[in-house]
C-alpha positions, -999 to 999 in steps of 0.1 A, spaced: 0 0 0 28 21 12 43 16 -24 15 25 -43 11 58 -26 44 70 -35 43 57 -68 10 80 -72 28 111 -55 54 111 -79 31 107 -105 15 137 -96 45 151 -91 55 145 -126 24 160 -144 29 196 -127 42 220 -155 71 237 -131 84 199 -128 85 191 -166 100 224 -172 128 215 -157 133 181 -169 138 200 -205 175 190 -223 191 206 -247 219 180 -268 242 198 -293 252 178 -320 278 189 -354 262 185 -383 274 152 -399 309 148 -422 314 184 -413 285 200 -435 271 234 -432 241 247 -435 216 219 -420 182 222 -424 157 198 -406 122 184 -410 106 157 -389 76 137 -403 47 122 -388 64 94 -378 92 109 -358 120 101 -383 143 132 -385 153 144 -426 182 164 -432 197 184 -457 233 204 -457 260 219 -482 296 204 -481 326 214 -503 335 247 -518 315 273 -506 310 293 -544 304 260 -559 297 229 -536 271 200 -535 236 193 -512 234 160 -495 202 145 -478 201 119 -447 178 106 -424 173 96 -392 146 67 -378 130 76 -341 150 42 -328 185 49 -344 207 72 -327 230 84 -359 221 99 -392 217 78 -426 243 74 -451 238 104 -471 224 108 -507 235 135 -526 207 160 -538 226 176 -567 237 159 -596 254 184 -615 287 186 -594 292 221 -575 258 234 -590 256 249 -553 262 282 -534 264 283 -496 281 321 -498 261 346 -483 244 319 -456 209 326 -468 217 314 -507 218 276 -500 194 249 -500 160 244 -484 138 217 -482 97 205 -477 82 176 -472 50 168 -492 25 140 -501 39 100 -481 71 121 -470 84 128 -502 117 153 -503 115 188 -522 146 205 -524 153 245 -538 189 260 -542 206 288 -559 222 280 -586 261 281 -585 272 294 -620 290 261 -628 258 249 -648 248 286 -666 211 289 -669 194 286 -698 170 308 -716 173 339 -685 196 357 -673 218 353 -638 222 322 -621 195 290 -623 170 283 -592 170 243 -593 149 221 -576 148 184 -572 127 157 -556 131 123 -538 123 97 -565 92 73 -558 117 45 -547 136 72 -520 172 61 -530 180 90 -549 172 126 -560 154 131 -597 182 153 -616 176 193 -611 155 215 -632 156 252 -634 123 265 -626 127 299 -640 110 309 -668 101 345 -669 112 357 -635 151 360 -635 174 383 -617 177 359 -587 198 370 -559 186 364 -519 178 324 -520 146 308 -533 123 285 -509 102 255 -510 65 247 -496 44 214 -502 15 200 -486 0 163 -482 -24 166 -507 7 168 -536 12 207 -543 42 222 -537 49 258 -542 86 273 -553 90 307 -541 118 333 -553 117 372 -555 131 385 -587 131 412 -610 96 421 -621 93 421 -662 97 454 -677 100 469 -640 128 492 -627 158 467 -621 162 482 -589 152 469 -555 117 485 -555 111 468 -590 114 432 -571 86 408 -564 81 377 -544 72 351 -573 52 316 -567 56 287 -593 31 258 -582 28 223 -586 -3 203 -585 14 166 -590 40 164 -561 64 185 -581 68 166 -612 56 197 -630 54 232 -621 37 260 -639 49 292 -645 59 312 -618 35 340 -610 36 374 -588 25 364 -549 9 401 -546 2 429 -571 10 451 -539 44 469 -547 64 453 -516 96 456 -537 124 428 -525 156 431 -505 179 416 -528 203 399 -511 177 389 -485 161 352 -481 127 340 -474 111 317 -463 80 295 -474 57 267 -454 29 252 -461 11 239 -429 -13 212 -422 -45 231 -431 -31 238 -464 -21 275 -456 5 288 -473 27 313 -462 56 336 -471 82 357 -452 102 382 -469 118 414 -468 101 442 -484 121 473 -503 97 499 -512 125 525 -509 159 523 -502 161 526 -461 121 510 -458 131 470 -451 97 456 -434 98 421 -431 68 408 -446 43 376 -445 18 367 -467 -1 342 -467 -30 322 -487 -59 303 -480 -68 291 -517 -38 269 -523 -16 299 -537 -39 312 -559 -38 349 -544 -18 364 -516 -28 390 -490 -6 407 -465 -8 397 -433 16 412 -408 44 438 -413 75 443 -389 92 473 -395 125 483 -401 145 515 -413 177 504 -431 197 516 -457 215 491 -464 209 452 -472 208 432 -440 213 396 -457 187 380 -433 166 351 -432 137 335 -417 114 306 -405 88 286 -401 77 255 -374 46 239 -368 42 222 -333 9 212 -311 0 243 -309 0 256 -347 25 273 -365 55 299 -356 71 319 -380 105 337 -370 128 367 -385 157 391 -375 148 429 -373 177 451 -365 204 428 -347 174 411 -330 154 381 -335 118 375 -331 89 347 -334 55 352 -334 28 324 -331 -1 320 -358 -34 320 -349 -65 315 -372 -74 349 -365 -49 372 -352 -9 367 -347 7 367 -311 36 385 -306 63 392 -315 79 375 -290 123 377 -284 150 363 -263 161 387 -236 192 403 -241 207 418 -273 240 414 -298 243 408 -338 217 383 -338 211 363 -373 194 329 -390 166 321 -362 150 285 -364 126 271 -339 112 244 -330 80 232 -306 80 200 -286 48 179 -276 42 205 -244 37 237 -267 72 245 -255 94 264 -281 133 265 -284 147 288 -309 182 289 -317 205 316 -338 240 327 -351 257 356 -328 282 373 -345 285 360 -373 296 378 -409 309 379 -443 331 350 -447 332 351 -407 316 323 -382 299 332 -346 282 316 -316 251 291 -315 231 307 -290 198 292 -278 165 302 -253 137 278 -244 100 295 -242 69 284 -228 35 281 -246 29 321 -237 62 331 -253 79 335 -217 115 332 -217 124 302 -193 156 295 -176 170 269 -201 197 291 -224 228 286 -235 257 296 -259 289 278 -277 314 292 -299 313 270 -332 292 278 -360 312 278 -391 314 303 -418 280 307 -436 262 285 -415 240 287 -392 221 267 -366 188 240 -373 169 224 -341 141 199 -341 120 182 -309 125 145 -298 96 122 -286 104 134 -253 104 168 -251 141 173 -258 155 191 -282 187 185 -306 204 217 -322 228 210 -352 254 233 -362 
């Protein structure tokens, strides 16, 4: 009896928030053979995917691994690229990103390097390639620009379960200024899990302009919502970071929130987006600080940042099974320069908690990926 008393005290005692709170860990992990640049996505199932660039950094290759909820170390890796050095990791926000789509397949988007010219446009190519039906290997790139060249910050990647997928680039608009202000976020969508795209179309009529050496970000969450983060130009010191976001399968854009930012100069920032228990999070950097804010159906909470300040750049996030968020970023990092992995835990109001933390060791034009194990851990790679 005696037993079975204490065995339903610390029960008990185990349920209370303040006591899981605590329990939370935090496991740092390189990214494997020394790659840069990891992104992560983890499926339905638990199994962790992976992309990140290795070799030269003006003209390297994407690789893909996985990583089963029972095994403890990443997949042999598959390269995504099969033009050799077709990538770019310069710049940080120029390399590869990936989506997950219909029975887990793997989209991937990159910047073309200039060691395969593009064809047909001008600059460099934006290729994309997908995880063939088997899942051994990567169907060979294709250049999805046909009318919308000029590309500069990095291109992005969206799909959903039900077999669209949605490129997203901002480039010169046709027989606009070729000036910042003459920019434009453009969508290319695919209605057969990427095996064709049409031609890529203006997100918004709205004159946002595009920062050019800025990335975005797209996501496509489980509802079917689409939505964008980029950073606007309308003039040369107004830099707003901007979301969008659709409800009719990228069909038409609106505007949805605006964070402002005076600037005259280009930032070279990024941005992200999670989805967790409790709905999705999107996540930018607005002068030397990063922020998240969480997506309702309605209205957006937020913005939300760590405490603290410095040269804060490249936030991801990511939400375990109790709502709780960790979001992790680059500190003083630079042209051709590495910096710190710094990270801060949050609760489900957007409190900063007492789990934080910093190391010295993220390379030169990388940055920092996390994602939430069964548990309520997290892992950050860098």
């Amino acid at each position: 009896m005696k037993h079975r008393i204490l065995l339903l005290v610390w029960s008990l005692v185990l349920s209370l928030p303040g006591f899981a709170a605590e329990t939370i860990r935090v496991e740092l992990m390189r990214t494997p053979n020394d790659g840069i640049q990891p992104q992560t996505v983890v499926d339905s199932g638990g199994v962790v995917h992976l992309i990140y660039f290795k070799g030269e950094a003006r003209a390297g290759d994407v690789f893909y691994s996985k990583k089963e909820p029972s095994i403890s170390r990443f997949s042999d890796p598959i390269q995504v690229n099969s033009q050799p050095g077709s990538a770019i990791a310069v710049g940080t926000i120029r390399g590869a990103q990936m989506a997950l789509g219909r029975n887990g397949r793997v989209h991937v988007i990159w910047n073309g390097s200039g060691a395969q010219p593009a064809v047909g446009h001008e600059g460099v190519p934006l290729w994309y390639a997908r995880l063939n039906d088997v899942g051994d290997r990567f169907e060979p790139e294709r250049d999805l620009i046909t009318v919308a060249a000029g590309l500069d910050g990095g291109g992005s990647i969206a799909a959903d379960s039900e077999g669209h997928v949605y490129a997203v680039w901002h480039a010169h608009v046709p027989g606009a200024e070729r000036n910042e202000a003459g920019r434009a976020v453009f969508v290319a969508r695919s209605t057969d899990d990427g095996k064709t795209f049409g031609s890529e179309r203006r997100a918004t009529p709205e004159p946002t302009g595009a920062c050019g050496c800025c990335g975005l970000k797209a996501f496509a969450d489980r509802n079917g919502v689409v939505s964008i983060l980029f950073r606007s130009a309308r003039d040369v010191q107004n830099r707003d970071e901007v979301m969008l976001a659709s409800r009719d399968r990228g069909e038409t854009f609106q505007i949805v929130y605006r964070h402002p930012w005076q600037i005259q100069a280009c930032p070279m920032s990024s941005a992200f987006f999670a989805e967790g228990k409790n709905g999705m999070l999107a996540a930018w950097e607005t002068a030397g600080q990063v922020f998240f804010t969480s997506l309702g159906d309605k209205d957006l909470s937020g913005p939300f940042a760590p405490p603290g300040k410095g040269k804060r750049k490249h936030p991801g996030l990511a939400m375990n099974e109790r709502g709780e968020t960790l979001m992790v970023w680059a500190e003083g990092t630079g042209w051709n320069k590495g910096g710190a992995l710094v990270w801060q835990l949050f609760d489900r109001d957007g409190k900063a908690k007492s789990e934080h933390g910093m190391r010295d060791g993220i390379p030169v034009w990388s940055f920092a990926s996390t994602f939430a194990g069964p548990d309520g851990s997290f892992v950050i790679l860098y």
